[in-house]
N, C-alpha and C positions, 0 to 999 in steps of 0.2 A: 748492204750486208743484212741477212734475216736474221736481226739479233732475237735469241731466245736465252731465258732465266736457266739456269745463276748467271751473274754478270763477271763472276769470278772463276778462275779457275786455280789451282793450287796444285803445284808439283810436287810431290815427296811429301810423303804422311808421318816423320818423324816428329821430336818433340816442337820444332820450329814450324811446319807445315799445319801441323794439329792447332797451335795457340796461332797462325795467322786468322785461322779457319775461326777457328772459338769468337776469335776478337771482333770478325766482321759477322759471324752469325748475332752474338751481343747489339752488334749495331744496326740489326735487321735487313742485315746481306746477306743474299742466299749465295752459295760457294757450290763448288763440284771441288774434289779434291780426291787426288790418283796419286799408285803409288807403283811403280814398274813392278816391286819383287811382287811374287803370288800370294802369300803370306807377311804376316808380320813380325818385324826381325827381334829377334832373339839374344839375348846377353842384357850383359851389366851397362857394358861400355861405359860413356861419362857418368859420372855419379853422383858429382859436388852439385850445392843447391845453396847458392850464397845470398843474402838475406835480399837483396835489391830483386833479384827473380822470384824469392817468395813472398817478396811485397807483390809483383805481377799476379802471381796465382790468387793470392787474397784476391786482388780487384778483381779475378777472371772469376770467383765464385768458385775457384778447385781448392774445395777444405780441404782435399783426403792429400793433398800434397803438404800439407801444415802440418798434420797429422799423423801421418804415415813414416816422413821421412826421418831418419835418425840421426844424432851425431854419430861420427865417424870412434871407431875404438881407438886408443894410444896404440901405434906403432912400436912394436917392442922388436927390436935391434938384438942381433946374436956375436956371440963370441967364434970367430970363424970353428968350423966344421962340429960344431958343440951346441945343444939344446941350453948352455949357458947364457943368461940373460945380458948381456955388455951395459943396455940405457933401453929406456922407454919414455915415449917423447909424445907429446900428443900435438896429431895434426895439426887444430887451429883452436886455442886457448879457450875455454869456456866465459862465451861472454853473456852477461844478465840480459833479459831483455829492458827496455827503459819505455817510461813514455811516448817518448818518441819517433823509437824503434824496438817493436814489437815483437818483429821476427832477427832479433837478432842473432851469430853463429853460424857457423857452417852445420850442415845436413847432409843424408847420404839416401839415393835414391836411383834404384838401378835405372837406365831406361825402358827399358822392356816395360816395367810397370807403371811408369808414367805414361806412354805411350798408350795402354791401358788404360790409364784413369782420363786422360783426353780423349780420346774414341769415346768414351761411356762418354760424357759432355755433350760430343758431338751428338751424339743420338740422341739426346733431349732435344735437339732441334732438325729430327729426322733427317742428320746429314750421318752418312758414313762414307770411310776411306772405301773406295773402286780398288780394290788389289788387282794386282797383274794389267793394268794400263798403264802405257808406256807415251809420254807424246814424244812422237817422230820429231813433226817440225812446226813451226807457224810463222804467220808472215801478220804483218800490222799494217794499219792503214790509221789515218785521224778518228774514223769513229770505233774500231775495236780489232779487235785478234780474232786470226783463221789457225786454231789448233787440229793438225793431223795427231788424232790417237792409234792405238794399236790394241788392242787384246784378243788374244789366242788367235794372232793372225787374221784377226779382221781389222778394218779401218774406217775408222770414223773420223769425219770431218764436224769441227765443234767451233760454234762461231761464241765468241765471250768479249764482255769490255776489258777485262785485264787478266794478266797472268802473273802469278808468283813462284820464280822460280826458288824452291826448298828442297832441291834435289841432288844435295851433297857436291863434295867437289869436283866430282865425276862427271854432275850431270849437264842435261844436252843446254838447259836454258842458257849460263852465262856465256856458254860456245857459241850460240849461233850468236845472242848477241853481241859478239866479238868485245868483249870486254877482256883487256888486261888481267892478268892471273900473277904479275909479277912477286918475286922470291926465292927461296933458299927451298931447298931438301936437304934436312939432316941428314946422313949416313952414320953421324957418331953415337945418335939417342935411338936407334931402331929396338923394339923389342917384341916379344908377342906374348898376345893378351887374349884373354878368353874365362869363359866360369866351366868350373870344376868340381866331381863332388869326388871328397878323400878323407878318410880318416886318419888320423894319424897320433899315435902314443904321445902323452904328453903335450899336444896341440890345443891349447885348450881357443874359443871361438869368444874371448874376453878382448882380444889384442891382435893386430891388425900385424902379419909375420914378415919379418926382413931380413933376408939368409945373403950372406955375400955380398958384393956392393956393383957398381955401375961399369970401374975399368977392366974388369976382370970377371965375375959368372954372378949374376945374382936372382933373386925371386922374391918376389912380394904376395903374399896371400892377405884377402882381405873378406874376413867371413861374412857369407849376406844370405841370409834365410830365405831372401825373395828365390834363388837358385834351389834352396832345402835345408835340413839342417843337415847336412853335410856341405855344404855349397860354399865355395870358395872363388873371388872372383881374382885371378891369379897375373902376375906381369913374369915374363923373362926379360934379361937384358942383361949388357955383358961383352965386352969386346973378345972374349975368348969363346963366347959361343957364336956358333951359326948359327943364327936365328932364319936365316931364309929358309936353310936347310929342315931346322928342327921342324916350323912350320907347314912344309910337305907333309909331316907323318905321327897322326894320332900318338903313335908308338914312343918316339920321340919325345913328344911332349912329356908321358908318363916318365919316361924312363931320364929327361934331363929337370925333372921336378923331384924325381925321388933322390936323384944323384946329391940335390941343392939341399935335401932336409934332414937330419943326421939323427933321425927315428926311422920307428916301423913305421909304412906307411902302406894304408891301402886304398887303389884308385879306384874310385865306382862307375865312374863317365864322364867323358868329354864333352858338355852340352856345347861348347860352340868356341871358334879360336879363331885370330885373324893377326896378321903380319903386319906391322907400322914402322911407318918413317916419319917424324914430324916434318910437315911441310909448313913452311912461315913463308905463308902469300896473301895477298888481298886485291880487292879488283879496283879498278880505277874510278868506277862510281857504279852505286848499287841498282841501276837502271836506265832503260830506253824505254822512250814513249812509255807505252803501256805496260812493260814488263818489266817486275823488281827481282831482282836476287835480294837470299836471306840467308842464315845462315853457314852453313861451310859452304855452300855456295859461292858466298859472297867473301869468306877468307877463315883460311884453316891455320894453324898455330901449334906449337908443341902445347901439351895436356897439363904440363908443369902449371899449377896455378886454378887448374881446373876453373877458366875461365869462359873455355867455349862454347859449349851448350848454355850456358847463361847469357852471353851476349848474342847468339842467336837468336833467343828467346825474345829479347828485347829490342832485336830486330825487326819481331812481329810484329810486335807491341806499339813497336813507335810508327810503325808502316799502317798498322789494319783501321786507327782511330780516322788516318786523314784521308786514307780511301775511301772510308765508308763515307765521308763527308762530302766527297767530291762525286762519289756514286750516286747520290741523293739528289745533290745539285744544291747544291748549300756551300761548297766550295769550290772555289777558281783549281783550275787542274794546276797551278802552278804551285797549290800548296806541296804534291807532292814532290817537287823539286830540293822541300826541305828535309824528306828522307834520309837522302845522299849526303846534303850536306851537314844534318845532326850526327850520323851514324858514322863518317867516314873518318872523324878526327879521334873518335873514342875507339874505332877499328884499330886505327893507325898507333896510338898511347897505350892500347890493348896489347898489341903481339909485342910492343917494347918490351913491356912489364912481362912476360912470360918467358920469354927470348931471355932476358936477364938470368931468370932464375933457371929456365933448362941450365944456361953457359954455365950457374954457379953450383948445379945440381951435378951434373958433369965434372966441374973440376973439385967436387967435393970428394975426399980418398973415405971418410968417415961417414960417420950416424949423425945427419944434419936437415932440418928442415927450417925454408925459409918461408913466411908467410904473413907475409905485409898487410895494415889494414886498409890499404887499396882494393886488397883483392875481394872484401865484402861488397863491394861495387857502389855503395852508396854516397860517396863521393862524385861519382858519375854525373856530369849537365851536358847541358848545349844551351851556356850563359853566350855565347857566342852565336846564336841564332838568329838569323831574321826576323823571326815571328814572336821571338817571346821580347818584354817591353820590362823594364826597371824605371821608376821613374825617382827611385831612390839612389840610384848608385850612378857617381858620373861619370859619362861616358870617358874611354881612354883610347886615343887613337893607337891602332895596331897593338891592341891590347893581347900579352900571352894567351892563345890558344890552352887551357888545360883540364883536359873534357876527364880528363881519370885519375883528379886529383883521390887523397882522402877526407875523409867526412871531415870539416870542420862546424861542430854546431853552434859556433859564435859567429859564425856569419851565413848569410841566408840571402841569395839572390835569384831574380829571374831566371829560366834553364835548370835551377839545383830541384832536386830529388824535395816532394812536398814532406814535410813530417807529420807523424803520425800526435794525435792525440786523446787520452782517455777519460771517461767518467764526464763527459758533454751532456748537461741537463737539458733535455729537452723542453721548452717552456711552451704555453701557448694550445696545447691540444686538450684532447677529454682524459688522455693516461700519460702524463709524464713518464719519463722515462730517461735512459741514462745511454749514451752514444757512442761510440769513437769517431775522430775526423775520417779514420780510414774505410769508413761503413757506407761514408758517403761517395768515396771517389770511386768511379766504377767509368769503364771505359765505352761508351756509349756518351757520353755528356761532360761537359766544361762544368766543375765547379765553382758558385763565385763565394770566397770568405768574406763576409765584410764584418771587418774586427771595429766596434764601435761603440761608444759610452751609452748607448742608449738608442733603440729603435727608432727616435726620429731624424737622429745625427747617420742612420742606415737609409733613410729612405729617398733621398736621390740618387743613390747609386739604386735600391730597388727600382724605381720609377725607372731609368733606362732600361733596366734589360729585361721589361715589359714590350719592348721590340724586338725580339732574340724568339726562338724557335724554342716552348715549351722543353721538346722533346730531347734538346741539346745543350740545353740550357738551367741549369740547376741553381740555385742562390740558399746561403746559409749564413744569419746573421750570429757572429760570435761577441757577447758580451763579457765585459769583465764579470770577475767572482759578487765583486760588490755593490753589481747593478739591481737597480731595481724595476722588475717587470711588470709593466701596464698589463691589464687583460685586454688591449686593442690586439683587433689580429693582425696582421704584418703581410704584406706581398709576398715577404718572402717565404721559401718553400720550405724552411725550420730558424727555428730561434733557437737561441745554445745559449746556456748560462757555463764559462770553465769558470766550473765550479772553484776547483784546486790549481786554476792557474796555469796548466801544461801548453793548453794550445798559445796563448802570450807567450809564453815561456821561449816554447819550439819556433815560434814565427817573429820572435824578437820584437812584439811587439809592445808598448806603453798602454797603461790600462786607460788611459784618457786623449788616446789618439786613434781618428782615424784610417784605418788603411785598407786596402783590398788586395785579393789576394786572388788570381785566377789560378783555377787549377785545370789544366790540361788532362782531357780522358787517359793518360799514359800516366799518372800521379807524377808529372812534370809542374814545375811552378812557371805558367805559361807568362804572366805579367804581375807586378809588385807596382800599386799606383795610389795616386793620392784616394781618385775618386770616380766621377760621371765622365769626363773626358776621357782618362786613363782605361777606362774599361772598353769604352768605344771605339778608340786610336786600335788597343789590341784586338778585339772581333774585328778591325778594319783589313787584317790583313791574314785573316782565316775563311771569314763568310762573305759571299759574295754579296753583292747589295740589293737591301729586297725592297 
């Protein structure tokens, strides 16, 4: 095969195709990433940004997603056929940020715009989405992928090491790879969705609108400026209406929105509308040889819970750190075996927990919103993994699987979610300075914590991983508040005084013990160990042996 650069190739330029792309350009992979439509698609569509996803965009260096995105307004619920207020309920409880967790809450964030603020990313690494390229087909062999493209009816043959397929549930990757799609299509939860710009008496764009209800004609308007300030991103649904129907005819649309809202109302445009059924399916394992599904590719779900576009996200996430690794040759190809098997238990725990709440959203006659602190996602692991090491916690044969628990912060194990910490005294340099833990974890590189009394009780864990690849390998010595620092300089790459005790705190650890803490480029807690052995054991089964 006449391999030529990028080694990558990326299908489908949504938010999941873009943050694959991001993740392996960070790791200094060059990518090609194609998108069939000509343009780039337009609407609100998913919108939730739950805190575990805006921990990812931290690491990926996308501030304008921290920044930009909003909470959601309280849902105010109507007195049937009357501008009368019945309740107003807010979506997901205003939660503080802590320590800890920094981005705490739910946020709201069209895609269109995000899709936006990735491209712009992408182009800091002179990579842009190929609009209107379609791949046909490809065929694999042991050393790489023969991708047939298409655009404007020409074809191109494209030799690459890997393919990511991020091409919705429609698309061609997980077909040819003949992967299982197995699952349900609702017919009871179909509705249609789309952004809208209308004005309307009385309407005011403080509260998020809820006319009618689920078994019988309903509508939801949820005001987003990203569409205008008229701009409303609107759901029908309703067993008394024809949604298939309504969905044929712009006309329609107007005329069974005005019918739902018992003001004057006036319609300015239809920017975009699309017809849904939840489908609740997943694939059997999210790749072959060379090629991974992500995404709704890899399993689509009812919206209830607005968890999909997040675990997409995080599909990327947890895919793009070990490719790059293994693209490099620093890892054995079987690392990416553990893809499959991190991602497929937290898929499977995933459309549970949404399935649940569509059936209770459904059988709800009232103004009711369910929303568990699962669905912040930060209970999220894969303590169940092969690769990640605890040398703390003893093992339990056939021990419960439960990859989508909720956060519990009194307990902390290998696979869980690393926490966040603040006001980290940087000691040792010409300007001190003050840190977060999360400033250091960036997905490109393994962080190692070594929580320890003192810089010398740290220096045989430094001394080993003086054999470790600079470039992938990072070390942060964290001392207790009431250490006292030498001016020797240290192997390691920072010295931390917690100041105020958070980072102990978050990592459960005693101010006179100590322990290490590997951090996985995905701000995964890759291994929890005593020391020099413990750290070695886990690189033993990510880096190949050099």
């Amino acid at each position: 095969m006449n391999f030529v650069h990028p080694p990558v190739l990326i299908v489908g330029a949504g938010p999941v195709g873009l943050v694959a792309a991001l993740t392996l350009l960070k790791n200094g992979i060059p990518v090609r990433i194609i998108d069939k439509d000509p343009h780039p698609r337009i609407g609100q569509r998913g919108t939730g940004i739950w805190p575990r996803s805006r921990e990812l965009y931290n690491f990926l260096g996308v501030s304008e997603v921290i920044s930009l995105a909003k909470p959601a307004p309280p849902i105010r619920f109507y007195k049937p056929g009357t501008l009368e207020t019945l309740k107003d309920l807010v979506l997901v409880p205003h939660v503080e940020p802590t320590p800890a967790i920094p981005f705490n809450g739910h946020r709201s964030m069209g895609q269109q715009l995000l899709d936006v603020i990735l491209r712009r990313h992408l182009e800091k690494f002179s990579c842009s989405v190929e609009m209107g390229t379609e791949l046909r087909s490809f065929e694999q062999s042991d050393e790489g992928v023969t991708a047939v493209l298409a655009k404007n009816g020409i074809s191109e043959t494209f030799d690459t090491k890997w393919i990511i397929g991020a091409d919705g549930a429609k698309g061609i990757v997980r077909k040819q790879l003949g992967l299982t799609f197995l699952g349900e299509t609702r017919d009871d939860a179909q509705m249609v969705t789309g952004d809208i710009c209308l004005m309307g008496v009385g309407l005011d764009r403080l509260h998020w609108h809820q006319f009618g209800n689920m078994n019988e004609r309903g509508l939801s308007l949820r005001p987003t400026d990203e569409v205008g300030d008229d701009g409303w991103q609107f759901f029908l649904f309703g067993r008394e209406l024809d949604l298939t129907k309504i969905a044929e005819s712009e006309k329609l649309v107007f005329e069974t929105i005005v019918s739902l809202i018992p003001t004057e109302i006036s319609v300015n445009k239809l920017v975009w509308m699309s017809y849904f059924r939840p489908n609740i399916r997943m694939v059997n394992k999210f790749s072959e040889g060379r090629v991974f599904v992500a995404g709704d590719a890899a399993h689509v779900h009812s919206p209830t819970g607005g968890q999909g576009l997040n675990s997409g996200v995080q599909d990327a996430f947890n895919l793009g750190w070990k490719l790059a690794l293994v693209q490099k040759g620093l890892a054995d190809k079987s690392l990416l075996e553990t893809y499959s098997a991190e991602r497929l238990p937290v898929i499977s725990e995933m459309l549970g927990v949404t399935t649940s709440i569509l059936d209770k959203t459904m059988a709800s006659k009232g103004a009711q919103i369910e929303r568990s602190p699962i669905l912040f996602m930060l209970g999220i692991n894969c303590r169940f993994s092969t690769i990640v090491l605890d040398e703390f916690v003893t093992s339990v044969e056939e021990k419960p699987i439960n990859a989508y628990g909720v956060l519990d912060e009194e307990h902390l194990e290998a696979g869980d979610r690393a926490p966040d910490a603040p006001n980290m005294l940087q000691v040792g340099r010409a300007e001190p300075g003050t840190t977060t833990l999360f400033s250091l974890y960036r997905p490109w590189y393994h962080t190692i914590l070594v929580f320890a009394p003192s810089l010398a009780d740290a220096t045989p864990v430094l001394s080993a991983l003086e054999a470790y690849d600079k470039s992938v390998v990072r070390s942060a010595v964290v001392l207790p508040p009431s250490a006292s620092v030498p001016s020797v300089t240290s192997p390691a790459d920072l010295v931390l005084v917690d100041q105020e005790g958070h980072a102990y705190s978050a990592y459960l650890t005693e101010a006179g013990q100590t322990k290490v803490f590997v951090i996985r480029p995905d701000g995964v807690i890759g291994a929890i160990v005593h020391g020099t052995e413990g750290v070695k054991k886990y690189f033993s089964n990510i880096f190949v042996d050099t």
